[in-house]
Backbone bond lengths (Angstrom), bond angles and torsions (degrees), N, CA, C in turn:
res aa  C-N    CA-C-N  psi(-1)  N-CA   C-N-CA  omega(-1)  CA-C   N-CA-C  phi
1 X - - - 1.457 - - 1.526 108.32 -
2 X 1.185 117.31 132.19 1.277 126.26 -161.68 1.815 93.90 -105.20
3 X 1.499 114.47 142.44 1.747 120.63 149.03 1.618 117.52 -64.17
4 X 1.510 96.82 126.98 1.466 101.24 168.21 1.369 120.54 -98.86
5 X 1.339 127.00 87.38 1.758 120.29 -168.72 1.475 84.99 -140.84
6 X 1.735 95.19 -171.38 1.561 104.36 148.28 1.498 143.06 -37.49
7 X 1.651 134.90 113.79 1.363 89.18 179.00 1.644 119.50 -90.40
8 X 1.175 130.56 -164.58 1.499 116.39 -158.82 1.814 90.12 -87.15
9 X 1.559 108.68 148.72 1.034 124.78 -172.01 1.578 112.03 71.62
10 X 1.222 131.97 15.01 1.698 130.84 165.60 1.573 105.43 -130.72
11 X 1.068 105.82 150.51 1.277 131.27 177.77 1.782 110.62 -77.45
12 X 1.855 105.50 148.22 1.215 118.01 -167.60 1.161 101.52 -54.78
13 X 1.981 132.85 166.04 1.394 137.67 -170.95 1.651 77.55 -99.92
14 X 0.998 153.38 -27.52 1.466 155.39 179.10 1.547 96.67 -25.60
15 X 1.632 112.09 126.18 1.703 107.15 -168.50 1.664 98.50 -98.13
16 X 1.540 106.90 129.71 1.528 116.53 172.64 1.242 112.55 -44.76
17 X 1.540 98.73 153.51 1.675 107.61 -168.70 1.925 73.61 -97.89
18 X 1.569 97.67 157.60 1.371 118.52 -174.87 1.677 94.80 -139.77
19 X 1.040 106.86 137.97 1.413 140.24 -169.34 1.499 118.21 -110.86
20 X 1.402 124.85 122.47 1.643 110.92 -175.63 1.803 99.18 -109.18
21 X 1.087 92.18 160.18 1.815 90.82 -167.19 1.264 128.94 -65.88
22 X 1.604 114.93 2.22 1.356 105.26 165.65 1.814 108.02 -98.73
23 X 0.995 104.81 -25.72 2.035 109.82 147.71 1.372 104.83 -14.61
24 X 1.519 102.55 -84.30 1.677 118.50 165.84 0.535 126.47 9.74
25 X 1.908 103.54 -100.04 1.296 133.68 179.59 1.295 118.11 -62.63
26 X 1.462 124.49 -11.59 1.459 124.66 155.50 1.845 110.85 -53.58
27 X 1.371 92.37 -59.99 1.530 90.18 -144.50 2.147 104.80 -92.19
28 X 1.257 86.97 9.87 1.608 101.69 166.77 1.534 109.17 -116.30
29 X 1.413 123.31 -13.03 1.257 102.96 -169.23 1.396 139.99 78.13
30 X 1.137 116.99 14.50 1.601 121.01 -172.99 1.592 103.84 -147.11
31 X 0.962 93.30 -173.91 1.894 102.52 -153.53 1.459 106.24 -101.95
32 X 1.706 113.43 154.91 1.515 106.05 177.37 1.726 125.01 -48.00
33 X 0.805 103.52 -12.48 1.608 93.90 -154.24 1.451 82.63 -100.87
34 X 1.355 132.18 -9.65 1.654 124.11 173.50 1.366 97.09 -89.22
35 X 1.164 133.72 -62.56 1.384 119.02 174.36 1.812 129.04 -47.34
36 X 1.416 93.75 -36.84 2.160 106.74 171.21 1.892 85.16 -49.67
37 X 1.362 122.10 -53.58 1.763 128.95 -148.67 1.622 83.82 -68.00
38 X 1.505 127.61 -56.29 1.179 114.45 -162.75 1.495 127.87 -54.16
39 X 1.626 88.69 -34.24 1.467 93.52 -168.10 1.826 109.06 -96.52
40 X 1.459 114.14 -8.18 1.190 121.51 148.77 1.082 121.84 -53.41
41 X 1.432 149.52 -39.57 1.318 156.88 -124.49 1.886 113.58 -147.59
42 X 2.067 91.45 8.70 1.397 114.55 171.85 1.479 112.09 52.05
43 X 1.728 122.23 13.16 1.718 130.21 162.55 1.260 99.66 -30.81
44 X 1.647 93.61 -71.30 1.445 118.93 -144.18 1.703 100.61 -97.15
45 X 1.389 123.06 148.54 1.486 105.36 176.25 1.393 106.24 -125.60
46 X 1.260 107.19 150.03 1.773 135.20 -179.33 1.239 130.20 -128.57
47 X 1.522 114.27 150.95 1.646 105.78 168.15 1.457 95.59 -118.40
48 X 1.337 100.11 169.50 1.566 117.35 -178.71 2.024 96.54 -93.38
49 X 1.146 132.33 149.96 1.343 118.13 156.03 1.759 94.93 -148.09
50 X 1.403 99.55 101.79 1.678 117.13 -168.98 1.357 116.30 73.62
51 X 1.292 114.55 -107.77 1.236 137.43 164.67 2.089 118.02 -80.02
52 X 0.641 99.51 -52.47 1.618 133.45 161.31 1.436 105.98 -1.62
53 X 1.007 146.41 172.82 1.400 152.28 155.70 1.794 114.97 -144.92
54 X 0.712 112.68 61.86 2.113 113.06 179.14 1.237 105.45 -46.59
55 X 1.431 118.40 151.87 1.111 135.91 136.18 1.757 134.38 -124.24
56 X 1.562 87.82 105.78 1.667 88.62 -169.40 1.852 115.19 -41.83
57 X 1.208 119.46 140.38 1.920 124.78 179.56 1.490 90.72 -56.12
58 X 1.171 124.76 -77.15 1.459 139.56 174.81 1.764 115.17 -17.53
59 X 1.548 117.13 -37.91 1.306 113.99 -168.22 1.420 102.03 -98.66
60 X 1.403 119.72 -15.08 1.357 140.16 -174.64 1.754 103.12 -52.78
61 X 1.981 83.14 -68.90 1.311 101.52 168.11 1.869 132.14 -42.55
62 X 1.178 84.13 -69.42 1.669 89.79 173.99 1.588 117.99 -40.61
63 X 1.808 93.88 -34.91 1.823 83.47 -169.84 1.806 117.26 -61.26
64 X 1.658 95.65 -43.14 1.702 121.91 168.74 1.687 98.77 -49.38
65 X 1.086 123.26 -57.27 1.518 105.56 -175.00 1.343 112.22 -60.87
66 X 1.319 120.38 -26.89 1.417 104.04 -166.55 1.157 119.17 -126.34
67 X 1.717 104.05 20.66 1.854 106.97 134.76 1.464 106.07 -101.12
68 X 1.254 139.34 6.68 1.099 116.09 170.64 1.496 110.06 -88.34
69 X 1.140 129.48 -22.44 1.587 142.55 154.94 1.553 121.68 -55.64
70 X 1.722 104.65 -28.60 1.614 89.78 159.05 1.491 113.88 -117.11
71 X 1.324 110.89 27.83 1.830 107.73 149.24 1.465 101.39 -94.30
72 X 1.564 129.18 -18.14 1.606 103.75 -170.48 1.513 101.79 -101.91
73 X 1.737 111.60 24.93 1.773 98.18 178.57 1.351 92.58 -118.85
């Protein structure tokens, strides 16, 4: 009988939470066309799905960590 998890060095099969851009702009506070700039300017990262615009939870995150790392340098 084999374990069904992660194997070491891969990531959980757990499916990313995806975010649509007024999600976003909810939970950052700022307006479409700052988020269109972010993800223009490859800050922030997205997939397309059709028409669609995603935003992975995960990249959301990262972006917040890593302006909050260059306000504390």
């Amino acid at each position: 009988m084999t374990a069904h998890g992660p194997v070491h060095g891969e990531e959980s099969t757990a499916p990313e939470e995806l975010l649509t851009v007024p999600q976003v702009m909810t939970r950052l506070q700022i307006g479409r066309s700052a988020i269109c700039d972010l993800i223009r300017t490859r800050q922030l990262a997205s997939i397309t799905l059709g028409r669609a615009r995603r935003i992975p939870a995960r990249a959301l995150t990262d972006f917040i960590r890593t302006r909050l790392g260059q306000e504390a340098a």
